[in-house]
Backbone as JSON Lines, residues from 0, in Angstrom:
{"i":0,"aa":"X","n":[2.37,-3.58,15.63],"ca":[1.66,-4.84,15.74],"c":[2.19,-5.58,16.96]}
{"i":1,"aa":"X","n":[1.17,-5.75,17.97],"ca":[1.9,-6.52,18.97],"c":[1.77,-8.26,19.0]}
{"i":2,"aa":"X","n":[0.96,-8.83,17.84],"ca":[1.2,-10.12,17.7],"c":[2.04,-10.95,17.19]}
{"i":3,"aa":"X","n":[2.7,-12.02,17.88],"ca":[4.06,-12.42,16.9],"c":[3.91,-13.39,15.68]}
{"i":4,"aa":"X","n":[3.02,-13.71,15.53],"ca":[2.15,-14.22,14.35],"c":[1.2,-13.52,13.5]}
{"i":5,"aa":"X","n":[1.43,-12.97,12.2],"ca":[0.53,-12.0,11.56],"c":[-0.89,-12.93,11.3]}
{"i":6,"aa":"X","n":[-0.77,-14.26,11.19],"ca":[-2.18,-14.33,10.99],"c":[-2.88,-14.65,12.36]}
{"i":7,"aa":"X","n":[-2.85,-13.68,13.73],"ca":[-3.16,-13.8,14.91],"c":[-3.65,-12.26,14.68]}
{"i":8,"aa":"X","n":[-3.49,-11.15,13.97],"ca":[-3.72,-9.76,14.09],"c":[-5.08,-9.63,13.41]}
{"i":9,"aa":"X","n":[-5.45,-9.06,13.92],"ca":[-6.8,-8.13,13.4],"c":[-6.64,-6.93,12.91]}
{"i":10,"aa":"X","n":[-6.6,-7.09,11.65],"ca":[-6.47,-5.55,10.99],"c":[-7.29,-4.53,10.87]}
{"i":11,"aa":"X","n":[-6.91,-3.3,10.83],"ca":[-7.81,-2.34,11.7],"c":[-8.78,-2.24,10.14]}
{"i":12,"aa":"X","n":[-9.87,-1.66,10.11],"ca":[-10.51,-1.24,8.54],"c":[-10.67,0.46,8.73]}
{"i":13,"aa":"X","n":[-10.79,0.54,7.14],"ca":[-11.11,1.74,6.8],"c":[-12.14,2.04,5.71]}
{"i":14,"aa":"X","n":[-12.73,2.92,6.05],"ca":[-13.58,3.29,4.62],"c":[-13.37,4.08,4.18]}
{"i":15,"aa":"X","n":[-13.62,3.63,2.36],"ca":[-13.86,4.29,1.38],"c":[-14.22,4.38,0.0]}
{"i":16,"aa":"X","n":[-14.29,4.41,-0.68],"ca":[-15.39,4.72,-1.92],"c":[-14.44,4.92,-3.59]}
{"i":17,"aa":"X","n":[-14.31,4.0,-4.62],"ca":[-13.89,4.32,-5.35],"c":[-15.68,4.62,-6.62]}
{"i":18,"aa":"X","n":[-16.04,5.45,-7.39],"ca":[-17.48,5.43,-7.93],"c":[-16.94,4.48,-9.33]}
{"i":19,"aa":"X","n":[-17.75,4.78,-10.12],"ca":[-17.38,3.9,-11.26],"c":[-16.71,4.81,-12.57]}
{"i":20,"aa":"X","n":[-16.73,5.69,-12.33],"ca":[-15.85,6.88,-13.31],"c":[-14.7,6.52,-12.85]}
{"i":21,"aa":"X","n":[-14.15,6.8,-11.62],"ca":[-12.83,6.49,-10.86],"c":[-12.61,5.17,-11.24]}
{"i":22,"aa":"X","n":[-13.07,4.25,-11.32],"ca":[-12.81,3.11,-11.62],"c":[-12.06,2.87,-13.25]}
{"i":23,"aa":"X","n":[-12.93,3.47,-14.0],"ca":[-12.97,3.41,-15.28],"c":[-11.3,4.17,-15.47]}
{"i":24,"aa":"X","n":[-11.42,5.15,-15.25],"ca":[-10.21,6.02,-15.63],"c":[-8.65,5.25,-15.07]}
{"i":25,"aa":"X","n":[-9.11,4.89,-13.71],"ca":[-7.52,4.04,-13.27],"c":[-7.52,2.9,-14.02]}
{"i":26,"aa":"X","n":[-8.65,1.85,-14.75],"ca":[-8.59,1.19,-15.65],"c":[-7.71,0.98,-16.89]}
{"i":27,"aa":"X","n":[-8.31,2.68,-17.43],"ca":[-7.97,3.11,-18.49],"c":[-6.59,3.71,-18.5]}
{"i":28,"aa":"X","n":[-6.31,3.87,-17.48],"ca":[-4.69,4.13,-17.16],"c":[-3.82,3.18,-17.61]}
{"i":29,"aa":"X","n":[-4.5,1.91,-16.78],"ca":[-3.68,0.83,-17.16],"c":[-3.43,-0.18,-18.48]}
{"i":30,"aa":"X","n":[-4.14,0.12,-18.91],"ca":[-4.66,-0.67,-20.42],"c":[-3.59,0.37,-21.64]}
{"i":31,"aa":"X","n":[-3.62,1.47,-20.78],"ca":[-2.68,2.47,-21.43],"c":[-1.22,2.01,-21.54]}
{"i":32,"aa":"X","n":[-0.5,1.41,-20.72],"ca":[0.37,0.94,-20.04],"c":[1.3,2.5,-18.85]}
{"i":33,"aa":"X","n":[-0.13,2.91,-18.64],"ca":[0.4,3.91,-17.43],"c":[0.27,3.48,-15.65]}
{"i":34,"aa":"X","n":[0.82,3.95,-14.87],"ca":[0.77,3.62,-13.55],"c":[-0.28,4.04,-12.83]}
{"i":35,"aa":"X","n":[-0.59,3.34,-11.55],"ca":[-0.74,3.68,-10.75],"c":[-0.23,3.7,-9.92]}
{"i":36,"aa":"X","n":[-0.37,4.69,-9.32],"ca":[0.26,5.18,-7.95],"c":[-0.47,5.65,-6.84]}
{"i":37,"aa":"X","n":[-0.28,4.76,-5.91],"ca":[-1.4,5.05,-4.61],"c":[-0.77,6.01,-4.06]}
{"i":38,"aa":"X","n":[-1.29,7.18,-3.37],"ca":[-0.77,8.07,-2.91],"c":[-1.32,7.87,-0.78]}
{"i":39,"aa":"X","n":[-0.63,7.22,-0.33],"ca":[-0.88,6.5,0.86],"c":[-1.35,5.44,1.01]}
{"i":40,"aa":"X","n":[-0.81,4.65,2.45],"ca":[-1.5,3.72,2.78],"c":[-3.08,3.07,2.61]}
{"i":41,"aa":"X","n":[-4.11,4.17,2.76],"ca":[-5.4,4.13,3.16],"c":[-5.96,3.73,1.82]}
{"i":42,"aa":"X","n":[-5.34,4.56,0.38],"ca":[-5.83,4.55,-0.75],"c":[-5.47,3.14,-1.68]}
{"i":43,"aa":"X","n":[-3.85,2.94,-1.23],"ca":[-3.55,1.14,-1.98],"c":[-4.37,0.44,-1.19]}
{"i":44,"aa":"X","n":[-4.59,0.43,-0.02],"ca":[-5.77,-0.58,0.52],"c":[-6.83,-0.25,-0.02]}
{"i":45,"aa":"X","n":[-7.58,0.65,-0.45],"ca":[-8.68,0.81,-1.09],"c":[-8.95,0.21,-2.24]}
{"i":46,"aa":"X","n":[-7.75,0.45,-2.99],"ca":[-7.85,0.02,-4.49],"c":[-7.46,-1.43,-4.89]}
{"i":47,"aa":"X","n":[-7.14,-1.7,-3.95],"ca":[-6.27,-3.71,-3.96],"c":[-7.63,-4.09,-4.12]}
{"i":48,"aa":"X","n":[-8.48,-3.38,-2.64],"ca":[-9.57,-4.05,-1.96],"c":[-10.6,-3.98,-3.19]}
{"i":49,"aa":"X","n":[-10.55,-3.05,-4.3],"ca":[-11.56,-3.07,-5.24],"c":[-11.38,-4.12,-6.59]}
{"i":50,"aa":"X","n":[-9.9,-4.33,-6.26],"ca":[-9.25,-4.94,-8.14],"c":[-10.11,-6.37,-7.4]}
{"i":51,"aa":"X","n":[-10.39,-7.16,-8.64],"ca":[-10.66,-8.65,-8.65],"c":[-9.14,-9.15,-9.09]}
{"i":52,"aa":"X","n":[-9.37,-10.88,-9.23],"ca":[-8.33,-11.48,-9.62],"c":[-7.83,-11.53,-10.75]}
{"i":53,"aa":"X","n":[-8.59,-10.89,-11.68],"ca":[-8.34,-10.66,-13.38],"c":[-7.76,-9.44,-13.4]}
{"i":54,"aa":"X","n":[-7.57,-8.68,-11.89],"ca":[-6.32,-7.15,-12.02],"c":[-7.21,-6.18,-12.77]}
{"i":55,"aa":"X","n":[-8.79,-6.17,-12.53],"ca":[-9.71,-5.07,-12.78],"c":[-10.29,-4.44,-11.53]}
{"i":56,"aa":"X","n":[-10.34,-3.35,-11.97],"ca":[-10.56,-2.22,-10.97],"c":[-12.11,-1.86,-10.36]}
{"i":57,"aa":"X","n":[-12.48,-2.68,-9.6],"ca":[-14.4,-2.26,-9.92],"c":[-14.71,-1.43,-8.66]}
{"i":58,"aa":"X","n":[-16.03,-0.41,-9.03],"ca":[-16.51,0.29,-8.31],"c":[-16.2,-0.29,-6.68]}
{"i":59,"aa":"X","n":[-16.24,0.33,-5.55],"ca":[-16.28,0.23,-4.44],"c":[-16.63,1.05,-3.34]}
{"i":60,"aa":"X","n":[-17.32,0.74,-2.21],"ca":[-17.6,1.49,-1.14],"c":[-18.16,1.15,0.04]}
{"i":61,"aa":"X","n":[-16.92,0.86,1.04],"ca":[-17.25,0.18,2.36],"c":[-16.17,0.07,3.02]}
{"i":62,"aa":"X","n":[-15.73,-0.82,3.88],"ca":[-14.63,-1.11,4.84],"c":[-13.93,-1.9,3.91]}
{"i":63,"aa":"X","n":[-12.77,-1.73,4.36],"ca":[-11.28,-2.5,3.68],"c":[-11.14,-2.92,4.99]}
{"i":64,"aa":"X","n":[-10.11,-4.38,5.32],"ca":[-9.58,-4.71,6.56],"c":[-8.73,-5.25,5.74]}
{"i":65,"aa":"X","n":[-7.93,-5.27,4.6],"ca":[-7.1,-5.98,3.72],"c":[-6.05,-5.63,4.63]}
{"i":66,"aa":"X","n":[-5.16,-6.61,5.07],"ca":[-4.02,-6.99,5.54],"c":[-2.99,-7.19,4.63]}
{"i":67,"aa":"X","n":[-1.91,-6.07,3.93],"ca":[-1.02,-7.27,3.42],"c":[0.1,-6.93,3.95]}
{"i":68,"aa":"X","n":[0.85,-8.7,3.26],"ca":[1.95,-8.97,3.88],"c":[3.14,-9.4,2.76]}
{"i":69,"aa":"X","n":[4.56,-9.32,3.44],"ca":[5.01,-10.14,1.88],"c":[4.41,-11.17,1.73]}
{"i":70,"aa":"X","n":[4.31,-11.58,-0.04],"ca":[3.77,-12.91,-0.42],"c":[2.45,-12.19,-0.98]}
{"i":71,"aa":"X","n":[2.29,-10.93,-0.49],"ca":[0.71,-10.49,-1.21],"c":[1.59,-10.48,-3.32]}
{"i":72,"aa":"X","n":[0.07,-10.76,-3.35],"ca":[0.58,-10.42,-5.24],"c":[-0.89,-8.77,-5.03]}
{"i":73,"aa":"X","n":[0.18,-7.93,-5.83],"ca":[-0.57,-6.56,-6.04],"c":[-1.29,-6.27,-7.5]}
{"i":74,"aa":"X","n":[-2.53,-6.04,-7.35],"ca":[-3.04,-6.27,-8.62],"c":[-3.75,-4.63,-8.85]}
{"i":75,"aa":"X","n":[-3.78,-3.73,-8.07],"ca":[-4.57,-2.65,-8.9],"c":[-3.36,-1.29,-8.73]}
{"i":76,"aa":"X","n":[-2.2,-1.49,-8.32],"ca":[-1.7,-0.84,-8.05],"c":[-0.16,-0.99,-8.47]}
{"i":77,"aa":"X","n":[0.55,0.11,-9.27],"ca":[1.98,-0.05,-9.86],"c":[3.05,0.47,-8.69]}
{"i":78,"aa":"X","n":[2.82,1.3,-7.41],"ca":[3.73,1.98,-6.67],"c":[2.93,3.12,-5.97]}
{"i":79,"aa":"X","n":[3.65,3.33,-5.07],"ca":[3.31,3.7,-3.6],"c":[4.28,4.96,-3.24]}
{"i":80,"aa":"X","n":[3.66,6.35,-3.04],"ca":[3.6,7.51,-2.4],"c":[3.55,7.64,-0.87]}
{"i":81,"aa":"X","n":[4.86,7.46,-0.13],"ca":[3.6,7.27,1.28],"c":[5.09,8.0,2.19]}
{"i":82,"aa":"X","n":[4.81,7.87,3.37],"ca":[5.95,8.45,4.46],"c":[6.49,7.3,5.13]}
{"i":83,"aa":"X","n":[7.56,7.05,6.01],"ca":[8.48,6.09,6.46],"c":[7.71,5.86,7.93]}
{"i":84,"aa":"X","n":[7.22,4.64,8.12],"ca":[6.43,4.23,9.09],"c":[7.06,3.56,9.97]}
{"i":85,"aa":"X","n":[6.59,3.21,10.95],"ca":[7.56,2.43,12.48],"c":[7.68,1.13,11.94]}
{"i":86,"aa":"X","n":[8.92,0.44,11.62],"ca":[9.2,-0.73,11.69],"c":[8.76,-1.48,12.9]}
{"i":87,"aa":"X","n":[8.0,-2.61,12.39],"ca":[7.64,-3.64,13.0],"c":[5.99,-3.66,13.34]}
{"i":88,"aa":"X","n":[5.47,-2.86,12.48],"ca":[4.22,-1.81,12.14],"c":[3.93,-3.08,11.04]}
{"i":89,"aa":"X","n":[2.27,-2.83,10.79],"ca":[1.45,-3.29,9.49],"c":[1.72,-2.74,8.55]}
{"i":90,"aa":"X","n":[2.2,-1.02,8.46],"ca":[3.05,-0.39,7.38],"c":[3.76,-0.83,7.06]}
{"i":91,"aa":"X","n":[4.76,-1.08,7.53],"ca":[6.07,-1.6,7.22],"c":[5.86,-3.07,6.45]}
{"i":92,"aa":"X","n":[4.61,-3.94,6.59],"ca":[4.72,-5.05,6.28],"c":[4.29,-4.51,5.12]}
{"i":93,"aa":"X","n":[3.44,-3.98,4.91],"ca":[2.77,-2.9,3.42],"c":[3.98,-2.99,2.51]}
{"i":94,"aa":"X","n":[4.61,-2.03,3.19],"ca":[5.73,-1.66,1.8],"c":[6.73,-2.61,2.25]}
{"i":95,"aa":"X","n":[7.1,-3.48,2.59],"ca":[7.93,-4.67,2.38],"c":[7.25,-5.57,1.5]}
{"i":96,"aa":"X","n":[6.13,-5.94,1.65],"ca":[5.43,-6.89,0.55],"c":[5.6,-6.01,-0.8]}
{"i":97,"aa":"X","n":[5.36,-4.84,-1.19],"ca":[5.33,-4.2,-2.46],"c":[7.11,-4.12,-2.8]}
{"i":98,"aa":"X","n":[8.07,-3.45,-1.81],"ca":[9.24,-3.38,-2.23],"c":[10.71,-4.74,-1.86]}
{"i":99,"aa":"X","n":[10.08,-5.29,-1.25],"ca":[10.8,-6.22,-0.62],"c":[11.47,-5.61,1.02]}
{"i":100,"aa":"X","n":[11.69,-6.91,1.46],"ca":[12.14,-6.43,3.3],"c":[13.3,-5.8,3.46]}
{"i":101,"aa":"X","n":[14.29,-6.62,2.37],"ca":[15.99,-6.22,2.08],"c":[15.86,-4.75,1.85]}
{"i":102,"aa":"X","n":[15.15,-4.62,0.95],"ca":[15.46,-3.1,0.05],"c":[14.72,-1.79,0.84]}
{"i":103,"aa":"X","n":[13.8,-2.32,2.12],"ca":[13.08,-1.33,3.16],"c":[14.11,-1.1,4.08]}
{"i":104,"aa":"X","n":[14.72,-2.24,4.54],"ca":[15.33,-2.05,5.79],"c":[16.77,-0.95,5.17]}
{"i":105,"aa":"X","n":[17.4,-1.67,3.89],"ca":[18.12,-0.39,3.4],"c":[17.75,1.17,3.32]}
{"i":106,"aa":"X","n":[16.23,1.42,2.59],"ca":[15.82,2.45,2.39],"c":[15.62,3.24,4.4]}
{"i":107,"aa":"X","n":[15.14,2.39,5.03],"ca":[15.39,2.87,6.37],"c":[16.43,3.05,7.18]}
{"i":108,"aa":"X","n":[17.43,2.34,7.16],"ca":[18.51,2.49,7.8],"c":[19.18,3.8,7.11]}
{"i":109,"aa":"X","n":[19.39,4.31,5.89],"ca":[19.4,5.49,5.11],"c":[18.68,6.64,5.84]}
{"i":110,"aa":"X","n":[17.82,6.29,5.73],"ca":[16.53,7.45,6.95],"c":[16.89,7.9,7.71]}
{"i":111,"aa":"X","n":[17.58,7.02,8.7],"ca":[17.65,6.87,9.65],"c":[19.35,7.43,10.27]}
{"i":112,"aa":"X","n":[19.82,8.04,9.18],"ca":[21.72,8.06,9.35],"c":[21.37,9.5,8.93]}
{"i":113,"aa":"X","n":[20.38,9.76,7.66],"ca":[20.27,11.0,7.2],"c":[19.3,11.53,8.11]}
{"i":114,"aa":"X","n":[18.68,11.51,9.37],"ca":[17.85,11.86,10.45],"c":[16.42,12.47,9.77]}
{"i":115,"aa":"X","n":[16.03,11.36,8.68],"ca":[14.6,11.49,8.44],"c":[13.61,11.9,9.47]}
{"i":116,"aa":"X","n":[12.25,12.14,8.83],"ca":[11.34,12.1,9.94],"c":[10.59,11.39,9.6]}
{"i":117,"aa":"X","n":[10.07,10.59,10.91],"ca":[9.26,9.09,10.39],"c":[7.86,10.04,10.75]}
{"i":118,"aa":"X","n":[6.59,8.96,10.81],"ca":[5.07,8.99,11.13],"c":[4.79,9.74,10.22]}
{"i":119,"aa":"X","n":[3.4,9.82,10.27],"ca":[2.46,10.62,9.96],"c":[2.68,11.93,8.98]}
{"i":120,"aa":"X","n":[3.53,12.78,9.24],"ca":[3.94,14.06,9.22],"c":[5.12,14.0,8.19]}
{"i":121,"aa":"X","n":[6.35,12.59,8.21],"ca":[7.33,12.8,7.99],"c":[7.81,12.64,6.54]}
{"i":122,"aa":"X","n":[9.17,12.95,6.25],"ca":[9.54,12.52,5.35],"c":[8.64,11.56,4.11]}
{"i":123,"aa":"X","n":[8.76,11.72,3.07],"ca":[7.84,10.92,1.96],"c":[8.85,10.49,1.19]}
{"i":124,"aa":"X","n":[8.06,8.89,0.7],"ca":[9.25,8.08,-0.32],"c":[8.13,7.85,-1.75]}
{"i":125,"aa":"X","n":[8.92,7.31,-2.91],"ca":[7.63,6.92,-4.11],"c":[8.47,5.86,-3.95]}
{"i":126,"aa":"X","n":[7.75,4.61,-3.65],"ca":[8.23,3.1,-4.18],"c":[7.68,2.71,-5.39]}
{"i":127,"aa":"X","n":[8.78,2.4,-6.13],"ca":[8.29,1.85,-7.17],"c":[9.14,0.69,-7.7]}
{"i":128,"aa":"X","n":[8.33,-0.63,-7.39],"ca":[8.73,-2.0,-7.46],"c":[9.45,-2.18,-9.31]}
């Protein structure tokens, strides 16, 4: 992110499609008292972007540009599957809002001594708040 003010950024979007079976079942997950677990970035933005404010899961299919940051409250989603992204990145603000900043910059500096591999490709963590 090269803006020094996050609410100056334009967040990039993505599409995608949750149907209403998919809906129903991660619902029914939860009512279960089972998790969810987004398995990447692309997909907790998907599924935030579908929950309403009552923390229900409804059909969806279109662009996400959901930005979050700490201070987001997470409503369709229990924890996060994903790989160790460039600090100072919209990722990074991702899983700092879900795990906190303290407990990333630990989990990275760790990474980072044990010569993780960051991006795309690298190393994978499960956060679970």
């Amino acid at each position: 992110m090269k803006a020094t003010d996050t609410t100056e950024h334009k967040m990039h979007a993505e599409w995608g499609r949750i149907d209403a079976a998919t809906a129903d079942r991660l619902n029914a997950v939860r009512a279960n008292n089972g998790r969810v677990i987004a398995v990447g970035t692309t997909s907790l933005r998907l599924i935030e972007s579908a929950t309403g404010e009552d923390d229900v899961i409804r059909p969806f299919d279109g662009d996400t540009a959901i930005f979050i940051t700490p201070g987001y409250r997470f409503r369709g989603i229990d924890g996060l599957m994903t790989n160790f992204h460039l600090p100072r990145s919209t990722l990074f603000m991702l899983v700092s809002a879900l795990m906190g900043r303290e407990r990333m910059q630990a989990a990275y500096a760790h990474a980072i001594a044990e010569k993780y591999r960051f991006y795309s490709y690298g190393d994978a963590s499960l956060l679970l708040p």
